[in-house]
C-alpha positions in Angstrom: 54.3 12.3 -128.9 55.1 15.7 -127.2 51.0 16.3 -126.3 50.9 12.8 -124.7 54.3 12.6 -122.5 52.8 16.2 -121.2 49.6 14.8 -120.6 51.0 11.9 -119.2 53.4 14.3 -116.9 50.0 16.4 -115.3 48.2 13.3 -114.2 51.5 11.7 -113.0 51.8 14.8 -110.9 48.2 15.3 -110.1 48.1 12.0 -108.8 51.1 13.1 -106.7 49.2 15.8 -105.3 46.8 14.1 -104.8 48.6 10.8 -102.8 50.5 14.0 -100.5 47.0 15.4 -99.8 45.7 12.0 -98.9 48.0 10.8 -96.5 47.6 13.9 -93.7 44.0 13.0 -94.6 44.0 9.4 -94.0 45.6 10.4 -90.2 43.5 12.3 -89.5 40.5 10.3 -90.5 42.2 7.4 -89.0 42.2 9.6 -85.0 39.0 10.2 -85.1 37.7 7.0 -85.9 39.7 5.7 -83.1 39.0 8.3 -81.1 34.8 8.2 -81.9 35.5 4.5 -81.0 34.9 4.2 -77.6 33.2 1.7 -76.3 30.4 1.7 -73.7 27.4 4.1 -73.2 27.7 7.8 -73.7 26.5 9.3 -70.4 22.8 11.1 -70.3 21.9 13.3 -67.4 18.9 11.4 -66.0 15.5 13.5 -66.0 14.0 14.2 -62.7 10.9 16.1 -61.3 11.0 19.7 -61.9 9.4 22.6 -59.7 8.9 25.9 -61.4 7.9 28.1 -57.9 8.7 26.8 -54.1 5.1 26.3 -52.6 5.6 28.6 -49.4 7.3 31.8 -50.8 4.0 33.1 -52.0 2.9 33.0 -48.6 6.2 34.5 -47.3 6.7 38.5 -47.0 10.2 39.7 -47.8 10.9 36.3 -49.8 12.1 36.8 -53.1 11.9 33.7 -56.1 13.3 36.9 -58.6 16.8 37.2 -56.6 19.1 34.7 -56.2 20.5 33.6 -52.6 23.5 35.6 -51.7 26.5 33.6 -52.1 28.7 35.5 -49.0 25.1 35.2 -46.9 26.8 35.7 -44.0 27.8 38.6 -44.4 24.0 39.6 -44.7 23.6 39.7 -41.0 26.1 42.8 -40.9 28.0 41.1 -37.6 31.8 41.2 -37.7 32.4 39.2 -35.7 30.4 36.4 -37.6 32.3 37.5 -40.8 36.0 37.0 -38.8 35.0 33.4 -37.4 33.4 32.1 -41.0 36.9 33.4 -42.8 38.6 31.7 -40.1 36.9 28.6 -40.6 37.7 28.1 -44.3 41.1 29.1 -43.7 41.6 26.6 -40.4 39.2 24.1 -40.6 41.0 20.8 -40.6 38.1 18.7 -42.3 38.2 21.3 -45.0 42.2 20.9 -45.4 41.4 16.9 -45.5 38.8 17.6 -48.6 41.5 19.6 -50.2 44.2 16.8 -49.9 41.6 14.6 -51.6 41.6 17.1 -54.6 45.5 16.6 -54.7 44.9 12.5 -54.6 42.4 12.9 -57.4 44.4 15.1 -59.6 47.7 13.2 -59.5 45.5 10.3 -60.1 44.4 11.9 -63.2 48.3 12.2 -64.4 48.6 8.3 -63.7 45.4 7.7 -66.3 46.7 10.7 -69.0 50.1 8.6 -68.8 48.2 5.4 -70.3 48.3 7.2 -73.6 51.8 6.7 -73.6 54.6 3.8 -74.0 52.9 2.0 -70.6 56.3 0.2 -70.1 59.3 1.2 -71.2 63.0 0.5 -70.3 66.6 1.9 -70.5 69.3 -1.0 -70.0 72.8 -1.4 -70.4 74.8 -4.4 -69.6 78.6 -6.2 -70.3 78.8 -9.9 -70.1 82.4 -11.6 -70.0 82.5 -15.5 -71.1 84.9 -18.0 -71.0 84.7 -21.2 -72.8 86.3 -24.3 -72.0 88.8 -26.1 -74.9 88.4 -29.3 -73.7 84.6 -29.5 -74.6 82.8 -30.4 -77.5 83.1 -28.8 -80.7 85.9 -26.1 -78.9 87.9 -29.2 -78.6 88.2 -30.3 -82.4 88.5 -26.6 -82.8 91.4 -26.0 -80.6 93.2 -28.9 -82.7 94.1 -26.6 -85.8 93.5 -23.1 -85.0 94.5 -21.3 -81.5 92.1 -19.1 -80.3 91.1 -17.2 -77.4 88.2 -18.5 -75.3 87.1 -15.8 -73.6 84.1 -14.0 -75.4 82.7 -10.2 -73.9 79.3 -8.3 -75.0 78.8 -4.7 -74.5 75.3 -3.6 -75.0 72.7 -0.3 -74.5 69.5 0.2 -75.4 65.7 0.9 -74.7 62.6 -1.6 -75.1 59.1 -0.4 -74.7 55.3 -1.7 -75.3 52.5 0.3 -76.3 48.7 -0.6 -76.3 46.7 1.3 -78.8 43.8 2.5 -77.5 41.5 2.0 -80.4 38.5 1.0 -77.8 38.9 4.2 -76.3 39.6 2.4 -73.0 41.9 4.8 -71.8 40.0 7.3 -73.1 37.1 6.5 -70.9 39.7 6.0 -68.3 41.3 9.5 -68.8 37.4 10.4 -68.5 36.1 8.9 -65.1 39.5 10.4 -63.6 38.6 13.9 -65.1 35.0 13.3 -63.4 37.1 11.8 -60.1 38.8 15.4 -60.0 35.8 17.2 -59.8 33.7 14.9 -57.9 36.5 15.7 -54.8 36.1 19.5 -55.7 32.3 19.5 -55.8 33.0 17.5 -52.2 35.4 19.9 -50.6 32.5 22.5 -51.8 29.6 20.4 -49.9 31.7 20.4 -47.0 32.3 23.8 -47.1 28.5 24.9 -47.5 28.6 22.6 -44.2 31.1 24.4 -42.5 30.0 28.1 -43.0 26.5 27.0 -41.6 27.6 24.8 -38.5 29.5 27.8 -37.7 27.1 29.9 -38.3 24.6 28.0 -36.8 26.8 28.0 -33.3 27.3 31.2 -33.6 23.7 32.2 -33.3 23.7 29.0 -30.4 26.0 31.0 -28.1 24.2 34.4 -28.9 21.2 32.8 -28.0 23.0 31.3 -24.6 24.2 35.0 -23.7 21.0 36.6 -24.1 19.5 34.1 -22.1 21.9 34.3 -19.6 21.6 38.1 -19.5 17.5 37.8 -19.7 18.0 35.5 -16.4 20.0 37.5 -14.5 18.3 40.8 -15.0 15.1 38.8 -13.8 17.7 37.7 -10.5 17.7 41.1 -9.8 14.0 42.1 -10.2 13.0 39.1 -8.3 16.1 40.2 -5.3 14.1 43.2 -5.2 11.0 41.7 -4.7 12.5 39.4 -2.1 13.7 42.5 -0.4 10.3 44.2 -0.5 8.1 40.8 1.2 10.6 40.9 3.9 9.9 44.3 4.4 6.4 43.7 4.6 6.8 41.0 6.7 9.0 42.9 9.3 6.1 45.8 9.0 3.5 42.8 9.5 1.7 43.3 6.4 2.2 39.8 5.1 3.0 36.7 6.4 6.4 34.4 5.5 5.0 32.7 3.5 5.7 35.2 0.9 8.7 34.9 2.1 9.3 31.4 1.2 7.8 32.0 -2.1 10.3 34.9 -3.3 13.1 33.2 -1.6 12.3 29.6 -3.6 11.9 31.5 -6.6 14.8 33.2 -6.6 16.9 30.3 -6.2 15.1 28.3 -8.4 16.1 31.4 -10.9 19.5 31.0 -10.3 20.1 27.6 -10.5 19.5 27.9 -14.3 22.7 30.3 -14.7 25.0 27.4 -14.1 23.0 25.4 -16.3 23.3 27.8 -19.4 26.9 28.5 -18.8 27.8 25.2 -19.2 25.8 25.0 -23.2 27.6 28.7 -23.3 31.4 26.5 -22.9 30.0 23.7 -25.0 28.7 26.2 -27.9 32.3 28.1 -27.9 34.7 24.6 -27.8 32.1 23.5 -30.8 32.9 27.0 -32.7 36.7 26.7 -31.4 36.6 22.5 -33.2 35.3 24.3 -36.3 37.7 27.1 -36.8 41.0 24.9 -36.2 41.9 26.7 -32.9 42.2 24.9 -29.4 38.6 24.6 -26.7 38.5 28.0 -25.0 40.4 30.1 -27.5 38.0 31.8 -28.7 36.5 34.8 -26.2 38.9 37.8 -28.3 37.2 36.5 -31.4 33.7 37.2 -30.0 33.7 40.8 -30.0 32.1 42.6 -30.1 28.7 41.3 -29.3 25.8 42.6 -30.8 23.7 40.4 -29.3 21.5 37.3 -31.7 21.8 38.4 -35.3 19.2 40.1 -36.7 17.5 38.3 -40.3 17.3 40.6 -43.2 13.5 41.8 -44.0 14.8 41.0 -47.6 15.3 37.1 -48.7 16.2 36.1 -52.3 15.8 32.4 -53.0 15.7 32.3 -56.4 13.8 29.7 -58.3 13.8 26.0 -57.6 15.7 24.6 -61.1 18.4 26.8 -60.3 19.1 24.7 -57.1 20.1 21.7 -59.4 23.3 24.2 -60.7 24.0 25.5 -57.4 24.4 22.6 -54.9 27.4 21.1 -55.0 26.4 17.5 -53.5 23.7 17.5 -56.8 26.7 18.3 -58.7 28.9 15.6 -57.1 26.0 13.4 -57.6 25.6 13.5 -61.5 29.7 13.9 -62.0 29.4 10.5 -60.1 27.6 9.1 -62.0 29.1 10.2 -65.4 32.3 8.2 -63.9 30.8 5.4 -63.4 29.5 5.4 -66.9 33.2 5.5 -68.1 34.1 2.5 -66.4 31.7 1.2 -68.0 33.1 2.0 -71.3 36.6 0.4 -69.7 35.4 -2.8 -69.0 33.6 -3.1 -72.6 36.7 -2.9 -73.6 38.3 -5.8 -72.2 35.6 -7.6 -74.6 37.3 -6.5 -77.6 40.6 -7.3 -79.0 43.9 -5.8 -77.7 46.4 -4.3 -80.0 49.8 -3.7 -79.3 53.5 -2.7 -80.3 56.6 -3.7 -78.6 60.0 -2.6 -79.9 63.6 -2.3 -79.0 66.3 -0.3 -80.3 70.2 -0.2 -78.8 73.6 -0.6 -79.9 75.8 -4.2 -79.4 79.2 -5.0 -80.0 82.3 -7.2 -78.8 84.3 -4.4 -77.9 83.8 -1.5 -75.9 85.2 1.2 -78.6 83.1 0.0 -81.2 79.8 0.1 -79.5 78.5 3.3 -80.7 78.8 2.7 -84.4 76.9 2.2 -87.2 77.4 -1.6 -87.3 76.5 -2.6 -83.8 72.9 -0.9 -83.8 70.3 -3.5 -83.6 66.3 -2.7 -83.0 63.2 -5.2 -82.8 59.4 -4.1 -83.5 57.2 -6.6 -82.8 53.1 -5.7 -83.3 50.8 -7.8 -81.7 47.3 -8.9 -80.8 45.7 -10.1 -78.3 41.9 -11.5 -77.0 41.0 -13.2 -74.2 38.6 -15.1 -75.9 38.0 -17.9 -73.5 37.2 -15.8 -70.2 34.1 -17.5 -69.0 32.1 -14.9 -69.3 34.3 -13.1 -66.4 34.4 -10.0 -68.1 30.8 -9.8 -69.8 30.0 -10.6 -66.0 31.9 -7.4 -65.3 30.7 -5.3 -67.9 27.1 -6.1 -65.9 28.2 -5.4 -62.4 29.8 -1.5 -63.8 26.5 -1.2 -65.5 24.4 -2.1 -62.7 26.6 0.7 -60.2 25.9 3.0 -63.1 22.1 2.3 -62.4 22.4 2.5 -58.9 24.2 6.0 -59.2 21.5 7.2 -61.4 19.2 6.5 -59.0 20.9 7.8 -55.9 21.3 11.3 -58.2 18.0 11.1 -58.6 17.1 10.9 -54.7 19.5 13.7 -54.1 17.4 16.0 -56.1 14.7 15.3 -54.2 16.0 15.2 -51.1 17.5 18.9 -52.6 14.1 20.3 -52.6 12.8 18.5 -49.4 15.4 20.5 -47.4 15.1 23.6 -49.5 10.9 23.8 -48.9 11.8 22.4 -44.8 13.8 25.4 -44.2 12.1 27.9 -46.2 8.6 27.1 -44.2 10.2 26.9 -40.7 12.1 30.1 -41.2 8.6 32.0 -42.3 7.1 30.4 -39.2 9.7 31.6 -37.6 9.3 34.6 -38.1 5.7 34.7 -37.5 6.4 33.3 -33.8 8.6 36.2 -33.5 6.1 38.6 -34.2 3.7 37.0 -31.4 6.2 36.3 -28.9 7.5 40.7 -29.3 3.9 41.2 -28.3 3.8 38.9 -26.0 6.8 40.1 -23.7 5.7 43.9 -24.1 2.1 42.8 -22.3 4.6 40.4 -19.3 6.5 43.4 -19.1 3.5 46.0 -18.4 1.7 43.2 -16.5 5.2 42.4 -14.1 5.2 46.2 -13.5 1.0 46.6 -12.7 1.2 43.5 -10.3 4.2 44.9 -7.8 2.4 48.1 -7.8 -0.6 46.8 -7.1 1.1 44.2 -4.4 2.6 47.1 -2.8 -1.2 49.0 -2.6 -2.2 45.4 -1.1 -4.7 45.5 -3.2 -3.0 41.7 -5.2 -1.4 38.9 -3.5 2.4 38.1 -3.9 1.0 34.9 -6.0 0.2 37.3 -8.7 3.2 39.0 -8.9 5.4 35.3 -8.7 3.3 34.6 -11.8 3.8 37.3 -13.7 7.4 37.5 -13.1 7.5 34.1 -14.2 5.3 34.8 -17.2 7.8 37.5 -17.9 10.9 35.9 -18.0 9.5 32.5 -19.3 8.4 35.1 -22.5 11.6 37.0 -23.0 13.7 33.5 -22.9 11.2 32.2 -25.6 11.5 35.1 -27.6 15.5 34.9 -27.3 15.3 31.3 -28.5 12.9 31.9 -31.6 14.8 34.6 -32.4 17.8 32.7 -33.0 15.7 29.7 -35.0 14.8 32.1 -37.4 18.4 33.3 -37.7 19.4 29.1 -37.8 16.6 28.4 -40.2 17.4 30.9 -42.6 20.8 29.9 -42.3 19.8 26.2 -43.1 17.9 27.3 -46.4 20.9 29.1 -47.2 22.5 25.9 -47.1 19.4 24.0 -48.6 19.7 26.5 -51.8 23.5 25.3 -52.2 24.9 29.3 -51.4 28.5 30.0 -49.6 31.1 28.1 -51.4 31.0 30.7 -54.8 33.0 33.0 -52.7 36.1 30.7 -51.8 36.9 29.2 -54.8 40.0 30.6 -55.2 40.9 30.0 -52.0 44.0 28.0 -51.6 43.4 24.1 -50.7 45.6 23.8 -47.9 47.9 26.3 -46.3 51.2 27.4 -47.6 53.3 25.8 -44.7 51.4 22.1 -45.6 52.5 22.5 -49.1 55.9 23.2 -48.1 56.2 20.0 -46.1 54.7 18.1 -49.0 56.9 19.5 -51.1 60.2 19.0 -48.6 58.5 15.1 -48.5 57.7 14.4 -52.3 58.5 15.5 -55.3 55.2 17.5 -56.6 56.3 19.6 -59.5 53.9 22.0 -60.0 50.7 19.9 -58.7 50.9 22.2 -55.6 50.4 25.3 -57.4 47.1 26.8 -57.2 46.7 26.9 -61.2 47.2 23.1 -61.1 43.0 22.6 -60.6 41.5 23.5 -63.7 39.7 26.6 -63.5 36.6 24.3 -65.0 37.1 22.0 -61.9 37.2 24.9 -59.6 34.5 26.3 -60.6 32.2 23.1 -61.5 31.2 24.4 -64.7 30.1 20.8 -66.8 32.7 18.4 -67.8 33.5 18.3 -71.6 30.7 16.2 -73.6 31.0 13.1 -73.1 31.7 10.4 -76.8 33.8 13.9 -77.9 37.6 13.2 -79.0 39.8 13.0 -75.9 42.5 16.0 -76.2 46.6 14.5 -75.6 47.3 16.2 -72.9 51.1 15.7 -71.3 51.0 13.8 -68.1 52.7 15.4 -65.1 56.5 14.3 -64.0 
């Protein structure tokens, strides 16, 4: 018998083993089916038309598809002053701070969704109820017959109640998702804007260059055309030439001058449009523009980089598809609705009669109570549903799609203009340096008598008619190749540390609300911050706390 009861003993405690091996087992089998249960479509980044080389930069010199864009491109045109007003902007720009707030919305929205994980309701009560009885009525009556008792009745009682909904759907795992892609979508956003804000102000920048240099051109041209003036009525005095060359120079000097007011009115629009976008007040901004080193000059050296890279870099693409994968999470949370609900709703406190016996052993009392639930009879409400996310998702899909293209449109727009550009400027240098020798040959040759004073009118305004053309393209190639900075998604890679809002805003949030550490710069995952791709999609959603 002894060989027996021993083998009898192993497989008893094999089988133990074996049940204490199981059960961690069976939980964790048990999560991940629930968790590889979510319902509704796994999101797939739509295909779109691809371009391996941009069609003009083989025809550009100095264009480079090997080099990325510099991110800080700004700082490429070597002006400080440029550099002072674009750190200002991020800094100070009010729509900026607005796109930052919206990350804050988004992110505490996220905490709201991470909370569904939990208890969604839950309760801490305490109450006392005093009761007195009348003697006279009913059954108290025959009572109060035989025995004498006291009719007054009191409850103490404490305790908590709560209700859970399992997520075995995965709905608020879906829902945990679309706020995760939320909370990027408004970082990707602020990002967009920001790529926006670097090259308006850039852009005006260059604008109120241009309207100095103009402004300069046309006064130095006042004062060859005085001179001029001054030399017909010489001639006319001396009886070499009649008034009517008078006339002439005098009309055409005025006409000359009457553009200065003109351009220094643009020059006080360009500077209260700069002032708007780096958060200070119209006319603030003269000690900021100096020193001036006239239109910015473009480098002779242009990385683009290649065009799939531009589907990576642009934020608004990024937006786009993070969109989308949202809206293919609600998805998943309305398919849900379709499915049965499970839930648990317990209780657990402590009752008694009297006061001093309500925290013992014998006045505990609890209630668990599972449950299910299915709206079986909805009409087809929520199917109906379930179509209407789908058919947004669709719609997203598409509109990502569109973006791309759009995305390369503007890329191969700015790319061509600013070569053209560039070619103009070539022809228009020439073309001032032959004004300028002409302008000089004609007074000469008016002074000899040898020309009329029509020729020299004509070249002067050849001359200065040239030099305010070349002024002008010089700053489209400057504002072109700041647009296909922007086109190729460059700018916001160097501010995204940057803080979201300033510190004094998150002080008076903080004196208003209680933020916890929301406000803290650490609170935006560094994923978020730096749009790198959201976790795959159908994966098992992590438990993370939500925030109190």
């Amino acid at each position: 018998m002894g060989p027996i009861i021993s083998i009898a003993r192993v497989r008893v405690r094999e089988r133990l083993e074996l049940r204490q091996w199981a059960r961690p087992a069976a939980v964790r089998v048990t999560a991940a089916t629930l968790a590889a249960c979510a319902v509704g479509p796994d999101f797939v980044l739509p295909t779109v038309p691809s371009k391996a080389n941009w069609s003009g930069a083989s025809r550009g010199p100095g264009v480079d598809q090997r080099q990325d864009p510099a991110f800080a491109w700004w700082r490429t045109f070597k002006d400080p002053a440029l550099n002072r007003l674009i750190d200002m902007s991020v800094a100070q720009n009010l729509d900026l701070q607005a796109a930052g707030l919206r990350i804050y919305q988004a992110r505490a929205q996220l905490g709201v969704i991470i909370g569904d994980y939990f208890p969604q309701t839950q309760k801490v009560g305490a109450g006392y109820k005093r009761e007195r009885v009348s003697k006279d009525v009913g059954l108290t009556r025959e009572v109060s017959r035989f025995v004498d008792f006291d009719p007054t009745f009191q409850d103490w009682s404490t305790g908590f109640d709560a209700s859970w909904e399992i997520d075995v759907w995965g709905k608020v795992a879906r829902g945990v998702q679309a706020a995760r892609a939320n909370l990027v979508v408004a970082v990707a956003d602020r990002y967009d804007l920001l790529v926006t804000i670097t090259g308006d102000v850039a852009t005006a920048y260059v604008t109120l260059r241009e309207l100095q240099a103009e402004i300069a051109l046309t006064r130095r041209s006042i004062i060859v055309q005085e001179d001029s003036l001054r030399l017909t009525q010489l001639q006319f005095r001396e009886g070499t030439t009649t008034e009517l060359d008078v006339d002439e120079a005098t009309a055409f000097l005025n006409s000359t001058k009457a553009e200065v007011p003109n351009l220094e009115a643009d020059l006080a629009k360009a500077k209260n449009a700069l002032a708007v976008l780096i958060g200070r007040p119209a006319g603030d901004i003269d000690g900021l523009l100096k020193p001036n080193r006239g239109i910015p000059a473009t480098s002779p050296h242009v990385g683009i980089g290649v065009p799939v890279e531009l589907l990576r870099r642009r934020p608004d693409i990024r937006a786009a598809e993070l969109r989308a994968l949202e809206q293919a999470a609600k998805v998943g949370v309305a398919v849900a609705d379709l499915y049965p609900q499970f839930g648990i709703t317990g209780s657990v406190g402590v009752k008694a009669s009297d006061l001093s016996t309500l925290f013992t052993s014998t006045a505990i009392t609890g209630l668990i109570n599972p449950g299910v639930s299915w709206n079986v009879l909805n009409y087809g409400r929520i199917r109906n549903n379930v179509r209407v996310e789908d058919a947004r998702l669709q719609e997203l899909l598409t509109s990502y799609r569109q973006q791309v293209l759009k995305a390369y449109a503007e890329a191969e727009d700015a790319l061509t203009a600013f070569l053209k550009s560039k070619q103009q400027v070539v022809f228009l240098t020439r073309s001032v340096r032959a004004s300028q020798r002409a302008q000089r040959i004609s007074l000469l040759e008016y002074q000899a008598g040898t020309v009329s004073f029509n020729r020299v009118l004509d070249n002067q305004v050849s001359l200065l008619r040239s030099e305010q053309r070349l002024a002008s393209v010089r700053a489209d190639a400057v504002t072109n190749l700041v647009a296909l900075y922007k086109a190729l998604g460059g700018g916001w890679q160097s501010f995204t540390d940057a803080p979201l809002v300033p510190d004094e805003t998150k002080v008076e949030m903080a004196a208003r609300t209680n933020w916890g550490r929301l406000l803290d710069d650490d609170a935006i995952p560094e994923a978020a911050r730096q749009l790198k791709p959201p976790p795959t999609p159908g994966a098992k959603p992590q438990l993370p706390q939500p925030d109190f």
